[in-house]
N, C-alpha and C positions, 0 to 999 in steps of 0.2 A: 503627585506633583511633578511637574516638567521640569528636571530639573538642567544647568547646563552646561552638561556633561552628557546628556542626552542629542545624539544621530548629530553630535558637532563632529567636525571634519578634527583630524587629529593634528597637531598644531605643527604640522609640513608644510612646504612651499614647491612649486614648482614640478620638476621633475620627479622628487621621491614625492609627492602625494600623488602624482600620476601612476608610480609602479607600486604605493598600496590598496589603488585599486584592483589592478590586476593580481598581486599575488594572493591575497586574502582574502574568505569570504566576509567577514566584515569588521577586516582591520581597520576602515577607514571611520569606522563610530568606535565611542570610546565610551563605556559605561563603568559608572565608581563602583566599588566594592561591594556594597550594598542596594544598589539601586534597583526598584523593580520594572521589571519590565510590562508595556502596555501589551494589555490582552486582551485578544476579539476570540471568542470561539462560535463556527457556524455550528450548529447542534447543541441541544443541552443531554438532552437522554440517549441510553445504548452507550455504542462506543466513543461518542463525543462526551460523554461523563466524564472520561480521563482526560481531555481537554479541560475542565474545566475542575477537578479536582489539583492540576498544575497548577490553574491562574490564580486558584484562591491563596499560594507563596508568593505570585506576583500581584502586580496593578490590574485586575478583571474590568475593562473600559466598556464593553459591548458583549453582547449572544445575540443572536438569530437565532430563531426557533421558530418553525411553522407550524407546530403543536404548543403553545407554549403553559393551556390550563391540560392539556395533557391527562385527560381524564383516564385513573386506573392506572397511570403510570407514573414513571418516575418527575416528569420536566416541573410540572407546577412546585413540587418541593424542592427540585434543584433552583429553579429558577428565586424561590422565599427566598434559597441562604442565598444565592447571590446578591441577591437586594437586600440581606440582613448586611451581610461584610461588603458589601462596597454600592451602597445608598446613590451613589450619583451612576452607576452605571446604565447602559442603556439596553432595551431590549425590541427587538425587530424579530415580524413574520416574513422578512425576503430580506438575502443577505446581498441583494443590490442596494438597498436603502442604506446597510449598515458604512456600505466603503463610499456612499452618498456623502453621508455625513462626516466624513474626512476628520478619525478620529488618532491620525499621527500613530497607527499602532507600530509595536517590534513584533510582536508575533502575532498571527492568525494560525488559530486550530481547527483544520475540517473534519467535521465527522458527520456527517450527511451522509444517505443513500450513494451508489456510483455514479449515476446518472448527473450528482450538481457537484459531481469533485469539483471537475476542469473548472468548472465556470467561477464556483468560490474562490479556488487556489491560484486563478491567472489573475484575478482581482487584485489576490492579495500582493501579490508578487509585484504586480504592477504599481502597487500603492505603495512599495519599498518595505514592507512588511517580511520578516523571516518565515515560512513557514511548515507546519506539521500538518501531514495530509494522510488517515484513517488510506489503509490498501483494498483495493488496488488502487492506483493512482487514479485513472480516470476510466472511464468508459468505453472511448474506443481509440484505435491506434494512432488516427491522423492527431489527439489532443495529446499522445505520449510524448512523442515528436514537439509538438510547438511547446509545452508545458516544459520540455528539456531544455529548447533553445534559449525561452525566453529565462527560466533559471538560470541560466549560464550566463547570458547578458546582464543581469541586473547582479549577480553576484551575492547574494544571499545565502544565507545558510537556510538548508531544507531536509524535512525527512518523511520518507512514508511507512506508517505504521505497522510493517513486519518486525515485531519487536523479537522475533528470534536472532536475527542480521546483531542483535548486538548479542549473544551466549556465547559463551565460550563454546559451549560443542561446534556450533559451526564454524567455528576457527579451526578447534581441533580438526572436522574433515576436511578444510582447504590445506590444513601439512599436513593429513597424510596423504594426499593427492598430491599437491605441490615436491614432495620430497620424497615421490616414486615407492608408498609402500604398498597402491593398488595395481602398480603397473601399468599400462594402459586401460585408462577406463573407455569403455565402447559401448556402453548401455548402463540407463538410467528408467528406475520403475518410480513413477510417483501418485499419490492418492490424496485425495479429500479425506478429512479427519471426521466429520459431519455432515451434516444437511439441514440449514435453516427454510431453503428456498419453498415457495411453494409454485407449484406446477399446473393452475388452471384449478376449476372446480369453484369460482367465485360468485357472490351476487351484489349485485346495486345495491349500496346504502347510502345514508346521509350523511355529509360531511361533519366531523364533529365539531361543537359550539368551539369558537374561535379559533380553528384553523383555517389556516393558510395555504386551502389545497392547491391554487395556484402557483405558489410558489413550492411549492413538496413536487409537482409535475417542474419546474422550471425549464431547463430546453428540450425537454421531451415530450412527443405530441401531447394534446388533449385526449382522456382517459376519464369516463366517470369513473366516482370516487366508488371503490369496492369493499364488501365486508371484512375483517378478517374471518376466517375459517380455520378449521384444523389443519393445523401448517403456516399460516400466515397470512394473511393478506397481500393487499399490496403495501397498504401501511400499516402497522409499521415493521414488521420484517421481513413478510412473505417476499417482498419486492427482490430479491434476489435471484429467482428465479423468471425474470420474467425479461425480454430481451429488451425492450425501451429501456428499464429501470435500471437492472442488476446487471451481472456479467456471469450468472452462472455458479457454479462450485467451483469451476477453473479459476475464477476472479478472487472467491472468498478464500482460497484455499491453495495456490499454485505458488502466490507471492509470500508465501509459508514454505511449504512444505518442497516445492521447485526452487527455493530460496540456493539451498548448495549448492545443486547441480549448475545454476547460474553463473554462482560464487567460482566453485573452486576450480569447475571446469571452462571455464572463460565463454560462457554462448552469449554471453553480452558484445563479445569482441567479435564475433561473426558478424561475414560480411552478408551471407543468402544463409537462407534456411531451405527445406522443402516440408512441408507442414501436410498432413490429409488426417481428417478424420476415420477411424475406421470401423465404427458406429457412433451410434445417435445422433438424432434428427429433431431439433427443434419444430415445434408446432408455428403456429403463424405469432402466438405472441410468445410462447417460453421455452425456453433451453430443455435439451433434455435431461429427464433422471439420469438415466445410466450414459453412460458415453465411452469410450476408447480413443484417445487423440496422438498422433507418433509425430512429433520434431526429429527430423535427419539432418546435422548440425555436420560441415566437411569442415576439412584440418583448419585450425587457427594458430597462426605463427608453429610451435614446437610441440599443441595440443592437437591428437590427432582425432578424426569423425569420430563423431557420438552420436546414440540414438539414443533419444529423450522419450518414454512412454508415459502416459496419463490415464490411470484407471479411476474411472468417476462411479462414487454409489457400488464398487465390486472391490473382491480382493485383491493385494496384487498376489502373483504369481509366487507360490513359495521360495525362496534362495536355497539353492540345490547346496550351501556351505553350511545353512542351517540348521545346526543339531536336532537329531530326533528327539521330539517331546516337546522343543522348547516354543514356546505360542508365539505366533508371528501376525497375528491379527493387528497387534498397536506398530506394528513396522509402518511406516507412513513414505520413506522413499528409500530404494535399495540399489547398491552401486557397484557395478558387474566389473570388474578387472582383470586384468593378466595373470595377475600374481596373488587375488586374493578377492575380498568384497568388505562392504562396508554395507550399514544399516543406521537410519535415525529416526526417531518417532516425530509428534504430530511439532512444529514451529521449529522443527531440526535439532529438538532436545536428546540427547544420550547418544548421544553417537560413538558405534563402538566397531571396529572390523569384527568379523564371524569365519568360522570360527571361532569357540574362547582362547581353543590353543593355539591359532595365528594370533589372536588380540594378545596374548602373552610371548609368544614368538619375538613381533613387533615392535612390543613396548609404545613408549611416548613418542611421537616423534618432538624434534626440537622447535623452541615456539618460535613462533617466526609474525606473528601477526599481534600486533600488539591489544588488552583485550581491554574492554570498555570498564570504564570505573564504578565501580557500586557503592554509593554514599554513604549506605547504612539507614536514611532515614528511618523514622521508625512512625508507623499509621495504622496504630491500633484500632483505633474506631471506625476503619477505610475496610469497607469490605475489599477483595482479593482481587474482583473483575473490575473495580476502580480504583486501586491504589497506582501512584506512581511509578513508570517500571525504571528498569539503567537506559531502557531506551529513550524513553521522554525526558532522562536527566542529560543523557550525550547530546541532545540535540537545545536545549535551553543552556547547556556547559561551554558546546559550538558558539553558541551566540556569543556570551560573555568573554572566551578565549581568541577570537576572530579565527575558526580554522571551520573547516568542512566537519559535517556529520557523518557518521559514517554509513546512513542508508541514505543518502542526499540521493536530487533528483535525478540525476544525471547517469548514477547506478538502476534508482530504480525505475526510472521511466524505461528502459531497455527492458530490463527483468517483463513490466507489464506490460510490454509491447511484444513480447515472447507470450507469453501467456494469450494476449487478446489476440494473434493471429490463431490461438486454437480455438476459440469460437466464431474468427471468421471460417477457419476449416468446416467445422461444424453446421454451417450457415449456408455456408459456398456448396457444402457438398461434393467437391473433388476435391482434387490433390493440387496443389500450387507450389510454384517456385517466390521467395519473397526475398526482394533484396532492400537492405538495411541502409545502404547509402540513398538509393532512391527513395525508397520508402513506398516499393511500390511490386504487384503482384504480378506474375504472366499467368491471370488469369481476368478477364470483364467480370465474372463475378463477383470474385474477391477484391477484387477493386474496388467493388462499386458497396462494399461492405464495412472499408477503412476511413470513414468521414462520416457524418450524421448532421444532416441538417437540422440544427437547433429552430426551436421555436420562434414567432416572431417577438423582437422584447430582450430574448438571451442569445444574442449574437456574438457579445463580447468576449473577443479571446479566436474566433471564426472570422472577422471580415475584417 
């Protein structure tokens, strides 16, 4: 029900409704105590599942789904209960039609391939919609940039789906960075946790009964539809490694586990980076297996250079602090200092200094970051890979409280715009200089690697 108390302006005049625009992300709507909110999610199955395990506590208005009978998978039974619990909702195979039909949403949930973030999430943004957007944010650098500016103008609350950004552990290593108990950190090891991607080896098949391979390609060339094989296809997960579609394991996996190094060491606040790949070499359509990629990050305000490494598909480098015996395979990024090291596994869980006798040395440092709330809900019959996590509660809590999220876009469009200059490295093939204000490389290569011309039809959000 529309109720109205629903996106009414808050009953100000003048001058203070003008400064709650500005100071709040959406202090200027007022939602009662129990009200739900309207919900479009683009995806039904995989990771857009938790999108819509949310909506079913709120108002589910709309899904986009270009699988939607989803044969062998999950979508056709997701899509039953959503039409069992909210009968009037509507269901679309192109999530152009959905913001067509001008359905007054508060939030949009993307959880589509990388390839249709941008195009879903500038929609929604544009349409006054809050939105949650599956990581990395988008596909390539030139949309991290607009998808930040244009968040920050319309003033919304926004998050993208590194749901480590809210754990405590990664607080924990921003004070003990912050509160000098690594000393200067000057080197950063980071890895992929997995490999969903598939790497070429596909054949021609037929599009499955009632899909929507048109819109599953949306601004990405024309591609016949391919089988999956062992490892994935292109649909529906192989797509990650393939460079139209995915962004690689640097994309699956960077806005994770490079999550701290981001955080606590400020490379968000850098002004130039110097970026080179120092293997792997993508084929004509997909990223490579293995890779080595080194960010050389120079002093930010009172944080001095750091070198940011990325081992893709290999181990990293043992930590010379690291007790003999103790197995260092689930070490996911390791953090070289002055005075000491630090270690976290894969989404930046457990994070501990290493030695155990420095980690007791140490102690706690004091909290200094305030940590994100966990409800308690309780979702016994919710399997574990779609239960609601504290991150998708802080960012529907943002909405209701009018304040920022804490992985909004404006954090992590930076974070993936770090990350996607390493598969422009990758791409480019040399080393470049990249500056942040300009948004722009001293290299024609890599230049000409930071923009994708959309198909024709999905221009929206590019011209």
């Amino acid at each position: 029900m529309h109720t109205s108390t629903r996106r009414s302006f808050l009953r100000t005049t003048g001058a203070a409704a003008a400064s709650a625009l500005i100071v709040s992300p959406s202090a200027v709507w007022s939602y009662a105590a129990n009200e739900k909110l309207r919900f479009a999610c683009i995806g039904a199955g995989g990771m857009a599942h938790r999108g819509i395990m949310n909506a079913m506590s709120e108002h589910l208005v709309a899904v986009a789904e270009v699988d939607p009978e989803g044969v062998g998978r999950q979508q056709a039974e997701i899509l039953q209960n959503v039409k069992k619990e909210f009968p009037d909702s509507a269901v679309y195979t192109d999530y152009r039609r959905l913001f067509d039909a001008n359905h007054k949403l508060d939030v949009v949930w993307v959880g589509v391939p990388d390839h249709n973030h941008f195009g879903a999430a500038i929609r929604a943004l544009e349409a006054g919609a809050n939105v949650y957007c599956e990581k990395p944010l988008v596909h390539d650098v030139y949309e991290t940039r607009k998808i930040r500016e244009v968040a920050k103008a319309k003033n919304l609350v926004t998050q993208m789906g590194n749901q480590g950004h809210s754990s405590d552990s990664l607080r924990l290593l921003c004070e003990f960075v912050w509160q000098g108990s690594l000393g200067d950190v000057t080197e950063v090891h980071v890895k992929n946790s997995n490999d969903y991607a598939n790497y070429g080896g596909l054949s021609k098949a037929e599009v499955p009964k009632g899909m929507n391979w048109d819109a599953w390609l949306g601004p990405a060339p024309e591609h016949e539809y391919v089988a999956r094989s062992k490892g994935g296809g292109l649909h529906h997960i192989g797509w990650r490694g393939w460079l139209e579609y995915g962004t690689g394991m640097l994309g699956d996996w960077f806005c994770h586990n490079g999550d701290g190094a981001v955080w606590a060491l400020k490379l968000n606040e850098a002004e130039t980076v110097e970026v080179e790949a120092e293997s792997g070499k993508p084929t004509a359509e997909n990223y490579p297996k293995q890779a080595k990629v080194v960010w050389r990050f120079p002093k930010r305000g009172d944080v001095g250079p750091v070198t940011l490494r990325w081992f893709q598909n290999m181990a990293l480098p043992r930590p010379p602090a690291l007790e003999p015996g103790r197995e260092a395979k689930d070490l996911a990024s390791v953090y070289y200092g002055s005075k000491g090291m630090a270690v976290a596994g894969a989404w930046m869980d457990g994070v501990r200094l290493i030695p155990e006798s420095f980690q007791q040395q140490v102690g706690r440092p004091k909290e200094a970051l305030p940590r994100i709330r966990k409800s308690g809900k309780k979702y016994e019959n919710v399997s574990a890979r779609s239960r609601p996590l504290p991150h998708h509660e802080d960012f529907l809590d943002a909405i209701r409280e009018g304040r920022k999220s804490c992985a909004d876009f404006d954090y992590s469009a930076r974070l993936t715009e770090i990350m996607l200059l390493g598969n422009v490295a990758l791409r480019a093939g040399e080393k470049f200089t990249y500056d942040f204000r300009a948004g722009k490389c001293n290299s024609d290569k890599a230049n000409a690697l930071l923009r994708r011309d959309p198909r024709k039809g999905w221009e929206f959000g590019y011209v």
